[in-house]
KEGU-833149 format. One record per residue (C-alpha): x, y, z. Coordinates in nm, 4 decimals, m for minus. Example, Ala and Ser with C-alpha at 12.3 -4.5 7.8 and 13.67 -1.06 7.14 Angstrom:
2
+----------+----------+----------+
|        X |        Y |        Z |
+----------+----------+----------+
|   1.2300 |  m0.4500 |   0.7800 |
|   1.3670 |  m0.1060 |   0.7140 |
+----------+----------+----------+
//
This chain:
426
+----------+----------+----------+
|        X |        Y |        Z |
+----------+----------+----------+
|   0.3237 |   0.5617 |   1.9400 |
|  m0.0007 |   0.5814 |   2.1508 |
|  m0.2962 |   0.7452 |   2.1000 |
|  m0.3707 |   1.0326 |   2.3685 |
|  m0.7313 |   1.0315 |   2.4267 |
|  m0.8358 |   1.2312 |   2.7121 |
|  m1.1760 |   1.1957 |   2.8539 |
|  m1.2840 |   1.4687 |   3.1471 |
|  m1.3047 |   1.4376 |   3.4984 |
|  m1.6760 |   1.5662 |   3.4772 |
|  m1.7636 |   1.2798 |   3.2525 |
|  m1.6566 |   1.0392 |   3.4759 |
|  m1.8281 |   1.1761 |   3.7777 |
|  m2.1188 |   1.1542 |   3.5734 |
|  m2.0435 |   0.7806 |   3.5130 |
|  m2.0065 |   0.6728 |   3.8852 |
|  m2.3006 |   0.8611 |   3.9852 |
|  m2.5128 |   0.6332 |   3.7246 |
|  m2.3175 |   0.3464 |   3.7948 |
|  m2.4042 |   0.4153 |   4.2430 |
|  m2.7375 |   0.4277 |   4.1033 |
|  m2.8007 |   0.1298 |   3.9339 |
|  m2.6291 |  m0.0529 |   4.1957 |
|  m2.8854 |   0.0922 |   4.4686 |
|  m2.5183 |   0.3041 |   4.6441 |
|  m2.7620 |   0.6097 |   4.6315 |
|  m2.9896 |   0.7507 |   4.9384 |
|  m3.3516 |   0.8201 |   4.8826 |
|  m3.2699 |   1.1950 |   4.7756 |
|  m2.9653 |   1.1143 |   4.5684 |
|  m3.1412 |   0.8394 |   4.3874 |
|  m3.4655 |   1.0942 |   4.3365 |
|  m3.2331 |   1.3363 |   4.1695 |
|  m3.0952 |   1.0811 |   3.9236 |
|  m3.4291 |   0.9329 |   3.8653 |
|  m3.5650 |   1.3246 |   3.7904 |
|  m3.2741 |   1.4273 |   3.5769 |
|  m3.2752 |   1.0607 |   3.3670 |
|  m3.6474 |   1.0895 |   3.3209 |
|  m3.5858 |   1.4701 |   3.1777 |
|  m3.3455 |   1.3042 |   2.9359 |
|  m3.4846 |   1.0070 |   2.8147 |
|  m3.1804 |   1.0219 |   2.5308 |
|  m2.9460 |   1.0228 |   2.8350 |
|  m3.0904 |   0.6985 |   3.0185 |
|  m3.0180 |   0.5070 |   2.6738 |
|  m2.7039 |   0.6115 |   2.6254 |
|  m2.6167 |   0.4898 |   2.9519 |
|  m2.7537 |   0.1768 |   2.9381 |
|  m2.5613 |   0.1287 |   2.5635 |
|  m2.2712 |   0.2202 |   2.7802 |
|  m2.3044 |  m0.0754 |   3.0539 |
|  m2.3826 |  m0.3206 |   2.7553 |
|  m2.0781 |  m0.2064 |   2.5884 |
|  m1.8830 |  m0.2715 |   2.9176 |
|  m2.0087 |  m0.5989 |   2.8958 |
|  m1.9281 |  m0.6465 |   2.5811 |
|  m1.5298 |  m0.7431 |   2.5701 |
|  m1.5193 |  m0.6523 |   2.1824 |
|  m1.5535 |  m0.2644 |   2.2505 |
|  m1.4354 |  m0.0352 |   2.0050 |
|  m1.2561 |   0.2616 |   2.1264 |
|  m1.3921 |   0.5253 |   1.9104 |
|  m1.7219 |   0.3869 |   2.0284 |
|  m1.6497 |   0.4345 |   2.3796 |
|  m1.6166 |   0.7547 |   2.3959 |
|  m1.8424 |   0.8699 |   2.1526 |
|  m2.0479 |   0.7074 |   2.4207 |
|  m1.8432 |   0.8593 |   2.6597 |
|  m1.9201 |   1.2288 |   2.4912 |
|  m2.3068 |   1.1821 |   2.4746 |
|  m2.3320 |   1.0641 |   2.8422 |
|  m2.1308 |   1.4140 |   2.9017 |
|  m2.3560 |   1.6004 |   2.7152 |
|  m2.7071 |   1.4761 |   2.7782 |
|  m2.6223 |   1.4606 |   3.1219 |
|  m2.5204 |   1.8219 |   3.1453 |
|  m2.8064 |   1.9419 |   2.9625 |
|  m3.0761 |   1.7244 |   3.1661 |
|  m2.9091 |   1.8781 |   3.4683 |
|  m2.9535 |   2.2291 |   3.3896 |
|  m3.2979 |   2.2185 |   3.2980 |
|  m3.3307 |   2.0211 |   3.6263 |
|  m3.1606 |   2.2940 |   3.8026 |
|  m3.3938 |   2.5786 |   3.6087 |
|  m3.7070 |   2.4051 |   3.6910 |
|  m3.6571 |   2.2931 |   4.0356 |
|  m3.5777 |   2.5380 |   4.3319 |
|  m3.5719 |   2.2952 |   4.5896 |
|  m3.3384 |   2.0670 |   4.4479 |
|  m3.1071 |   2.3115 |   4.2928 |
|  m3.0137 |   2.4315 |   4.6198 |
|  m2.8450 |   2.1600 |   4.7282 |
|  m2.6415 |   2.1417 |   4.4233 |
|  m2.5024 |   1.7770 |   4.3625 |
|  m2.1906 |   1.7295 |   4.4806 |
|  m2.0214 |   1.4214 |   4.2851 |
|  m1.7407 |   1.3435 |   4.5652 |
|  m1.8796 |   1.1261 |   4.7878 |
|  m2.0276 |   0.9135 |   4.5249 |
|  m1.6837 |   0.8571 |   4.3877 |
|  m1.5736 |   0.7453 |   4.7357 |
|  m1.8973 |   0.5430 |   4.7775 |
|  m1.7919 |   0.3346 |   4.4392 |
|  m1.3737 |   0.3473 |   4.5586 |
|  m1.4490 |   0.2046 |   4.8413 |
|  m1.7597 |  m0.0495 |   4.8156 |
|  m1.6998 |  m0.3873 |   4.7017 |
|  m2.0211 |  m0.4339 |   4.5057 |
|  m1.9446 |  m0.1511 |   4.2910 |
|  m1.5752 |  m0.1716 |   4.2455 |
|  m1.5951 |  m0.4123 |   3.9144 |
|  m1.7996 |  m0.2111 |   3.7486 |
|  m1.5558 |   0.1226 |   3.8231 |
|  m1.2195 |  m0.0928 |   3.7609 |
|  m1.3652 |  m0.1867 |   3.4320 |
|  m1.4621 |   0.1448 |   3.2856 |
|  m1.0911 |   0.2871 |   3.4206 |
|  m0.9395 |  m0.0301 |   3.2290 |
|  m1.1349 |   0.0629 |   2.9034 |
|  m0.9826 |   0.3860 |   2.9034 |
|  m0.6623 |   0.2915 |   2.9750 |
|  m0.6623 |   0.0458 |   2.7024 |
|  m0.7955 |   0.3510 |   2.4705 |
|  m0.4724 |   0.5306 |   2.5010 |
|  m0.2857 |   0.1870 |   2.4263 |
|  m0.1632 |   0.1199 |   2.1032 |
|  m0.3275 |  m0.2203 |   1.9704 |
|  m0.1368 |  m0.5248 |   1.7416 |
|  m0.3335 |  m0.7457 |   1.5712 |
|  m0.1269 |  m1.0607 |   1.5545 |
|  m0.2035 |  m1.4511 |   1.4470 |
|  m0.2661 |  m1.6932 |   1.7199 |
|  m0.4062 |  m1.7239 |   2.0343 |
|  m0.2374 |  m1.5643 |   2.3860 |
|   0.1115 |  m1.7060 |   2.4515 |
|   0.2129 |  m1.7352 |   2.0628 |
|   0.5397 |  m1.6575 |   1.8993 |
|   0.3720 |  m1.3882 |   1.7473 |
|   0.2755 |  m1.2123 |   2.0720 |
|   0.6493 |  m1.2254 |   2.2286 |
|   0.7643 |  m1.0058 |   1.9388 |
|   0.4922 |  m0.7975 |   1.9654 |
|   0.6433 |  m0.6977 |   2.3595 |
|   0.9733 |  m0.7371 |   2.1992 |
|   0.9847 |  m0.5233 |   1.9351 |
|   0.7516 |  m0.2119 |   2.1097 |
|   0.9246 |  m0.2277 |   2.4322 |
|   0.5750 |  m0.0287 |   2.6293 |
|   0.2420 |  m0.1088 |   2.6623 |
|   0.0481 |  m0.2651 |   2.3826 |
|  m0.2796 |  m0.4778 |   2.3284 |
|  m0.2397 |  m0.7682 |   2.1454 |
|  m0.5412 |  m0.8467 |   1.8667 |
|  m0.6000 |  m1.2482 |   1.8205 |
|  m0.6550 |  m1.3144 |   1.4873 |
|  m0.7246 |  m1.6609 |   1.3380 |
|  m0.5085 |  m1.6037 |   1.0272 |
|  m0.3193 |  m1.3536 |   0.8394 |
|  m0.5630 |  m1.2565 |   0.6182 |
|  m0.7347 |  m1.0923 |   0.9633 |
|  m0.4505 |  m0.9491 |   1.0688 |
|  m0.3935 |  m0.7225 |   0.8151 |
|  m0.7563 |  m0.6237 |   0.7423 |
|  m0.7573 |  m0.5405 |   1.1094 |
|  m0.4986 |  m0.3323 |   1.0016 |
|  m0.6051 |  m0.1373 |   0.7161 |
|  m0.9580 |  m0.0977 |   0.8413 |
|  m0.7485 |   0.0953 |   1.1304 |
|  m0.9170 |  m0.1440 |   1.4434 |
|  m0.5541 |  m0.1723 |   1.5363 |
|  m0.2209 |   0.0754 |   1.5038 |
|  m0.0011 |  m0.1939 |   1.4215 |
|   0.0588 |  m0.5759 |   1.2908 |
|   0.2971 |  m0.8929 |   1.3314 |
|   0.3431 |  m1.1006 |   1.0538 |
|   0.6079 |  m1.3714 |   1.0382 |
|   0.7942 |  m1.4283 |   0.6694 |
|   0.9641 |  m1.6770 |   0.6813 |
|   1.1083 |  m1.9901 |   0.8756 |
|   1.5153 |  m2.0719 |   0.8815 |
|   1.4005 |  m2.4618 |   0.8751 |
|   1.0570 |  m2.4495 |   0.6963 |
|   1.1003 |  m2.1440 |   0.4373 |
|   0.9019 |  m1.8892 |   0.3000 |
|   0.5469 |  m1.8285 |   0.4025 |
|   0.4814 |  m1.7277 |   0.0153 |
|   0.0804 |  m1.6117 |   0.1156 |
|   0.2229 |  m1.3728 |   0.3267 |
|   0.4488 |  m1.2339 |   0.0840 |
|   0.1578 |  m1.1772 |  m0.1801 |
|  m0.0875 |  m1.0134 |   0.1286 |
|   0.2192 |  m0.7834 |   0.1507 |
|   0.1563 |  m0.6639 |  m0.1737 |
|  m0.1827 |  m0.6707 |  m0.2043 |
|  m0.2704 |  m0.4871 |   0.1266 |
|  m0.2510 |  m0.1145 |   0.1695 |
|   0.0188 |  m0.1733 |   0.4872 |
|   0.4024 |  m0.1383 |   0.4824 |
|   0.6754 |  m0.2576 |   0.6845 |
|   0.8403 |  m0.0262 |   0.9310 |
|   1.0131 |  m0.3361 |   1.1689 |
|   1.1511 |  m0.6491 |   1.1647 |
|   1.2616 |  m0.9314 |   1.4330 |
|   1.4175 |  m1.2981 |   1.4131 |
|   1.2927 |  m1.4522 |   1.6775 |
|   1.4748 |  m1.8005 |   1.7988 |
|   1.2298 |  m2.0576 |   1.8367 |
|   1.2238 |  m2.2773 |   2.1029 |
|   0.9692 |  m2.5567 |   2.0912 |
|   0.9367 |  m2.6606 |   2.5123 |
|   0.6993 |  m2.9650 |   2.6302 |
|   0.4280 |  m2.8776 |   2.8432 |
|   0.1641 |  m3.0614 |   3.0627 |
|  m0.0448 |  m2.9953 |   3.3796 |
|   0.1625 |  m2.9349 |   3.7372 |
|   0.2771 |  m3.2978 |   3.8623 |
|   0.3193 |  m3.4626 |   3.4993 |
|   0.6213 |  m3.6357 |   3.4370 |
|   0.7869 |  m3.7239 |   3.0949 |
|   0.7211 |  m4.0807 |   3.1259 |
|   0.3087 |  m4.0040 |   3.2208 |
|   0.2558 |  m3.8702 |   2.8543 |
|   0.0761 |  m4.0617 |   2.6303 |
|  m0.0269 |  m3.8024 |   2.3860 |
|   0.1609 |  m3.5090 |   2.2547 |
|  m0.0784 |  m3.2283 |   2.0833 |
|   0.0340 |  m2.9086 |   1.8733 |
|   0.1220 |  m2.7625 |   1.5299 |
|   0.2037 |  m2.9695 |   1.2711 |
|   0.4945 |  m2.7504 |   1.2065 |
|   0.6106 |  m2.7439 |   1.5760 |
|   0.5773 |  m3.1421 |   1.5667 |
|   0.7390 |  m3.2255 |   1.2704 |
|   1.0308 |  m2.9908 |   1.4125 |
|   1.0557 |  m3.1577 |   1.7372 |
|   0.9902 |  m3.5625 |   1.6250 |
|   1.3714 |  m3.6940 |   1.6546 |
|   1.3287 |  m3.6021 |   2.0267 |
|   1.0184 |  m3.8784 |   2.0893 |
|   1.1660 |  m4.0902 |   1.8591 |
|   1.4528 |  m4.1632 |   2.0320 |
|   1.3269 |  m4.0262 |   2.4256 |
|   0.9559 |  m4.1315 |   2.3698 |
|   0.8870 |  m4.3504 |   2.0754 |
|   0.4910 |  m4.4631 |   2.1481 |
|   0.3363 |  m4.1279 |   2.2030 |
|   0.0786 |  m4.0307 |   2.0009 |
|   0.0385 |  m3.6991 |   1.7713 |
|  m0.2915 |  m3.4934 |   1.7960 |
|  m0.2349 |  m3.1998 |   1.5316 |
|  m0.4283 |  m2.8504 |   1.6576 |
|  m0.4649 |  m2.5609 |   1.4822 |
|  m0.2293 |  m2.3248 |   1.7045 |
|   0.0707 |  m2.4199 |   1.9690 |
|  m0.0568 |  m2.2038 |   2.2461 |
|  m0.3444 |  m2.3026 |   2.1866 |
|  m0.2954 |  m2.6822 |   2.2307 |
|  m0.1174 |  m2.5705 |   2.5600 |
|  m0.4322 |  m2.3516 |   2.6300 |
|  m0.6602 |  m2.6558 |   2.5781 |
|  m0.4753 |  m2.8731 |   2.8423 |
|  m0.5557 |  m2.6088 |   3.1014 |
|  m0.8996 |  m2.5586 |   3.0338 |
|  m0.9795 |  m2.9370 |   3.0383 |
|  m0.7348 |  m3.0599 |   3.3009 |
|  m0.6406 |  m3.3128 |   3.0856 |
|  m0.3395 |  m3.5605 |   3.2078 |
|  m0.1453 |  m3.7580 |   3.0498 |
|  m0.1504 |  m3.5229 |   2.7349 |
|   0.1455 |  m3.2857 |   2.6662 |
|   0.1312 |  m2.9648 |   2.4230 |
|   0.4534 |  m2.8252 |   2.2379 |
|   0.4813 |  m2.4539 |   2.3327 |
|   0.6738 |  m2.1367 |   2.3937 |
|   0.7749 |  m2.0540 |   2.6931 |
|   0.5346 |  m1.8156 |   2.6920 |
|   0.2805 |  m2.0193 |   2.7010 |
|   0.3543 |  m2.2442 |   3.0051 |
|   0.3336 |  m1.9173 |   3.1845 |
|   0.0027 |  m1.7932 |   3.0398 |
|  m0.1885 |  m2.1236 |   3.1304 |
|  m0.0075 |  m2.2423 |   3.4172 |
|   0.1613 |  m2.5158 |   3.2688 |
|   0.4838 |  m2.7126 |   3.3526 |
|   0.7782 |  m2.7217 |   3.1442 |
|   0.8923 |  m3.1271 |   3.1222 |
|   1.1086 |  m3.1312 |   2.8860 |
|   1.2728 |  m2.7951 |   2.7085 |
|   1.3893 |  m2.6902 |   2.3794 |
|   1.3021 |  m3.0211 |   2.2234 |
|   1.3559 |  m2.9188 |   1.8864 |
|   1.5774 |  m3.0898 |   1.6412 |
|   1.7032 |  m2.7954 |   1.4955 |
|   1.8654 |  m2.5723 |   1.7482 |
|   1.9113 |  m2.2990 |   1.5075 |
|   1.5524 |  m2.2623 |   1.3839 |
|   1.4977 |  m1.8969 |   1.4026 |
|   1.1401 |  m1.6954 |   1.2291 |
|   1.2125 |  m1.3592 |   1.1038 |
|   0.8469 |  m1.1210 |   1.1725 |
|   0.7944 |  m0.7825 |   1.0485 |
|   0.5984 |  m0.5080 |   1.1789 |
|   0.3266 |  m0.3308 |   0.9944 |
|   0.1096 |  m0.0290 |   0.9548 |
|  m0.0673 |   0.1940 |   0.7531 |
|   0.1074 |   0.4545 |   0.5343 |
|   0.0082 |   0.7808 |   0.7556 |
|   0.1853 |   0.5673 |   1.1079 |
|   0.4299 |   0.5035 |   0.9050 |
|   0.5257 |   0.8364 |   0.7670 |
|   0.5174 |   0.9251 |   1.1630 |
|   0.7217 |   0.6553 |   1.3429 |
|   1.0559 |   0.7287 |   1.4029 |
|   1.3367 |   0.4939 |   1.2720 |
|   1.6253 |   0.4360 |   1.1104 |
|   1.6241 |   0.3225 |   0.7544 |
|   1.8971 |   0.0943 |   0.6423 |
|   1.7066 |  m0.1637 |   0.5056 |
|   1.4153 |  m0.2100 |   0.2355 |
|   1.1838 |  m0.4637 |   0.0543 |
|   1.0616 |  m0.4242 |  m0.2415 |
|   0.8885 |  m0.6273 |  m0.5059 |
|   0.8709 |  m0.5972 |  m0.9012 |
|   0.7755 |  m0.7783 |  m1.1829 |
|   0.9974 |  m0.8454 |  m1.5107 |
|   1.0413 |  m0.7596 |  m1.8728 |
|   1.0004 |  m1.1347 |  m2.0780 |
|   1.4086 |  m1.0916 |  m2.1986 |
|   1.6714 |  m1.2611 |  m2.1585 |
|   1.8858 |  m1.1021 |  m1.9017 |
|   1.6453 |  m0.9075 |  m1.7455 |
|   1.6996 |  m0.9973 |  m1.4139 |
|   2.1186 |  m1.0338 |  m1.4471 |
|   2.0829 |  m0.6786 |  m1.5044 |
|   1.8658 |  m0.5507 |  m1.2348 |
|   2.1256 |  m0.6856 |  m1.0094 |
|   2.4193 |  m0.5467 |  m1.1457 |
|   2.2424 |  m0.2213 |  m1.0597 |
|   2.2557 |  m0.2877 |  m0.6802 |
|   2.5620 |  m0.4029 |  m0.6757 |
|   2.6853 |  m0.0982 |  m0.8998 |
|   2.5028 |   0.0654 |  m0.6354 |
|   2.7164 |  m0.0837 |  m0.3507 |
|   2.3498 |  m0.2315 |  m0.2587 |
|   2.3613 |  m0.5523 |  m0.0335 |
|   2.0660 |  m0.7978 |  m0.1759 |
|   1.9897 |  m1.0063 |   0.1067 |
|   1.7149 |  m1.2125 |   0.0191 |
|   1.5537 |  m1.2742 |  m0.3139 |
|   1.2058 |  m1.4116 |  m0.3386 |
|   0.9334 |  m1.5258 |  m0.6665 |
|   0.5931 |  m1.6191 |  m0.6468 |
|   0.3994 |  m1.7197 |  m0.9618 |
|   0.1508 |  m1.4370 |  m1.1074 |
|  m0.2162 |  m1.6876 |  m1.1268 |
|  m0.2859 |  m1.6760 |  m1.4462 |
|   0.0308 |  m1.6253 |  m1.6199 |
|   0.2294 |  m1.8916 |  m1.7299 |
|   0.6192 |  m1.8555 |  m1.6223 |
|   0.5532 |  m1.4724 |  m1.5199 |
|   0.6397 |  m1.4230 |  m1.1478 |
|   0.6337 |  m1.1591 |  m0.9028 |
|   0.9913 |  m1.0924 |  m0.7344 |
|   1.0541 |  m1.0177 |  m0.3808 |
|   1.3998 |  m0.8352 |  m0.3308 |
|   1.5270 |  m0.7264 |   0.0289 |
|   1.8083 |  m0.4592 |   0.0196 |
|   2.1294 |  m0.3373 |   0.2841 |
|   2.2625 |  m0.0581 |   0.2893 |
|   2.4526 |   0.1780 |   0.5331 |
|   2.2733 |   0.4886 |   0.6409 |
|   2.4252 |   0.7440 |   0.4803 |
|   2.3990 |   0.5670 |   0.1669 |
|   2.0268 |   0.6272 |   0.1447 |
|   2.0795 |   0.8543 |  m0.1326 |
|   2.2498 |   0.5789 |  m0.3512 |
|   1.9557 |   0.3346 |  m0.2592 |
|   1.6731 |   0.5991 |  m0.4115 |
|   1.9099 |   0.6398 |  m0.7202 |
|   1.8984 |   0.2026 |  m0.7461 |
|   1.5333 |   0.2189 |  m0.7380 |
|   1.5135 |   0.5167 |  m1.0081 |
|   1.7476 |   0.2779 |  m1.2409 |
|   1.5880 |  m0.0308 |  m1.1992 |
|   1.2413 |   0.1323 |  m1.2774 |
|   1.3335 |   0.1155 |  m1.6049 |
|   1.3823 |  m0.2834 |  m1.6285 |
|   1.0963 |  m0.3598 |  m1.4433 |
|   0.7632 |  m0.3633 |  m1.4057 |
|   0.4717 |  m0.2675 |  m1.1315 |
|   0.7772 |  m0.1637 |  m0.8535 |
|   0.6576 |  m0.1714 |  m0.5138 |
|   0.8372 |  m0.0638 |  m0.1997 |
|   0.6942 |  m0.2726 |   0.0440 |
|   0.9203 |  m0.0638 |   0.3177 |
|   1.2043 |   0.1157 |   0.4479 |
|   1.3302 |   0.0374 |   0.7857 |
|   1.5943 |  m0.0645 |   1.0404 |
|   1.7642 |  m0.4117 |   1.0304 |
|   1.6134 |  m0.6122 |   1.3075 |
|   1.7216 |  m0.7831 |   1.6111 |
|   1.7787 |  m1.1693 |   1.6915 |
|   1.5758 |  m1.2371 |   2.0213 |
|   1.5762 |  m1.5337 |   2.2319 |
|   1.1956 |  m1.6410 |   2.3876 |
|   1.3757 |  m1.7115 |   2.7006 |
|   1.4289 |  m1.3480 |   2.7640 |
|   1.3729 |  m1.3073 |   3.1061 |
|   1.3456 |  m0.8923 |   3.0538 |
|   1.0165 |  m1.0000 |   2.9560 |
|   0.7731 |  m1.1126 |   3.2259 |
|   0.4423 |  m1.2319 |   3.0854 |
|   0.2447 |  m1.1560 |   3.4274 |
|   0.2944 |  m0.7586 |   3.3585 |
|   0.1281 |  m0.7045 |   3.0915 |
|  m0.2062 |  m0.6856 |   2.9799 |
|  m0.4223 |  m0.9697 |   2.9569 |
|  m0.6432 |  m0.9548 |   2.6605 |
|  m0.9955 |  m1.1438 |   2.5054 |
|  m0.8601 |  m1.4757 |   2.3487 |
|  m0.9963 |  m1.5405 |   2.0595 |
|  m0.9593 |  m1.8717 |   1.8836 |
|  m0.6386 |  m1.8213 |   1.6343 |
|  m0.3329 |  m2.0332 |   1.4435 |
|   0.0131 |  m2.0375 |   1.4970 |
+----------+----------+----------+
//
């Protein structure tokens, strides 16, 4: 879902005619004019100047913008009409905006400043995903995966950030992995689930492919050091052990960003364990790929949102989560199962997490099948188990995702937009 933010074409005359301005585009006349009309608006001339610093400024809201956006419009208009009442001369040779927009199409020295302010606004009508990790991550080829259009990925240094990205609504959407086919349960994430106004409308298993990266001209037999996540190293040891058995390890906070590190230092003889992804972000070549011991090591991620985007977004449910605590009796959960399967429910995954505080009370984590004209039967399930259970959350309702390879080549990393990296973790 994008947002459709529509700014007029008079406000962004009014932009380039500031912006020929300030980089001296204007002719003695022209430049008078603007100089009359800002000094009649003295509101106007800071607005503008907010405007450059926020263009600047790569962490730009987008409400901000075009509030900005709006008061440019409207001091500018007003300054011009009293400019217009008040001066005869001037008025009759009523500004014509046209050939300033060519002047700023066409000259070089102005051209960054117009590409950026049309970027801004396209990225306002983009959806945004705040995600963990830096650019090239796991995280991020879901994110393309899974939307299938246009998005902005949000860097976030841990999950914690991307969900209060989330429900402070800086971004429309989130990526969260849950869990690891050869490491398990990422149990924090399961309690920000339920602590976090969000819910799950998505999910993807991604297969994970750990590839060896270095700078353009390394060979296997140059490396002497090997850096990355200690989870992506400890998956892919048993391939230097028997291929490579001196290197040395150099644990980093993030994968891409280990392979992101090599670029910006030009550092040889030093090799980073990636995506794919990632040797294509930072210009990196692939020496040795899909070095991981387990070949079927898949992550399942689920897509977020807020309740109202949720409520919106079109999809198919045949699949839920849901989490509950118990009555202390024996039995108690024997008998919440028996009511999915009376309820030809499929339980797919079951989950517990301790309750701080509590000794042997735990919070359960239950993900449910069903087909999708048994919806009906699934509500009823939830009605009956209500009664043998405590605090019952549904965490979502949503379609049963897709497996996904990263090797994908539908999905070409040069295409999309390239967004502010921000330091992040796998």
């Amino acid at each position: 879902m994008k947002k459709k933010n529509h700014l007029s074409t008079q406000g962004l005359l009014n932009f380039d005619k500031l912006v020929a301005y300030t980089a001296g585009l204007l002719s003695t006349s022209e430049a008078k004019e603007v100089e009359a009309m800002l000094a009649l608006s003295e509101n106007c001339k800071e607005v503008v100047e907010d405007l450059l610093f926020f263009i600047e400024n790569s962490e730009i809201e987008r409400h901000e913008l075009l509030e900005k956006i709006n008061q440019i419009d409207k001091s500018w208009m007003d300054a011009l009409g009293r400019y217009y009442s008040e001066s005869e001369e001037i008025s009759t040779g009523a500004l014509n905006p046209t050939p300033i927009l060519e002047k700023i199409k066409n000259d070089s020295r102005i051209q960054p400043h117009y590409s950026k302010m049309v970027d801004i606004i396209n990225r306002s009508q983009v959806s945004k995903v705040s995600i963990q990790g830096e650019r090239g991550c796991f995280h991020e080829i879901v994110t393309h995966k899974f939307f299938k259009e246009d998005v902005i990925p949000e860097y976030c240094k841990d999950f914690h950030q991307v969900c209060k990205k989330l429900e402070k609504g800086k971004v429309d959407y989130a990526v969260m992995a849950i869990e690891n086919s050869a490491a398990g349960s990422i149990l924090e994430n399961y309690n920000i689930l339920r602590k976090k106004d969000i819910t799950i409308i998505g999910e993807v298993s991604l297969h994970i492919d750990h590839n060896l990266m270095a700078l353009p001209g390394q060979e296997l037999s140059d490396i002497k050091e090997v850096h990355s996540h200690p989870m992506a190293i400890l998956q892919c040891k048993k391939f230097f052990q028997r291929i490579h058995p001196n290197v040395r390890f150099v644990e980093r906070d993030d994968t891409a960003g280990s392979a992101r590190w090599i670029r910006e230092t030009r550092t040889t003889n030093v090799a980073a364990i990636a995506s794919n992804l990632a040797a294509k972000c930072y210009d990196l070549d692939i020496i040795a790929p899909s070095i991981q011991t387990t070949k079927i090591n898949f992550t399942r991620f689920l897509i977020l949102t807020d309740e109202d985007r949720a409520r919106a977004y079109p999809r198919r449910k045949n699949k839920a989560s849901i989490c509950f605590t118990i009555k202390d009796k024996i039995g108690s959960l024997g008998n919440i199962l028996q009511v999915f399967t009376f309820h030809e429910i499929n339980l797919v995954k079951i989950q517990s997490t301790p309750i701080i505080g509590e000794k042997g009370s735990y919070f359960f984590y239950i993900d449910l099948e069903f087909v999708e004209n048994n919806y009906d039967m699934y509500k009823h399930s939830l009605m009956a188990i209500s009664k043998l259970t405590k605090n019952l959350l549904i965490l979502g309702e949503y379609e049963k995702g897709e497996t996904i390879n990263t090797d994908d080549k539908s999905f070409d990393s040069r295409n999309y937009y390239q967004g502010i990296i921000t330091p992040g973790t796998l």
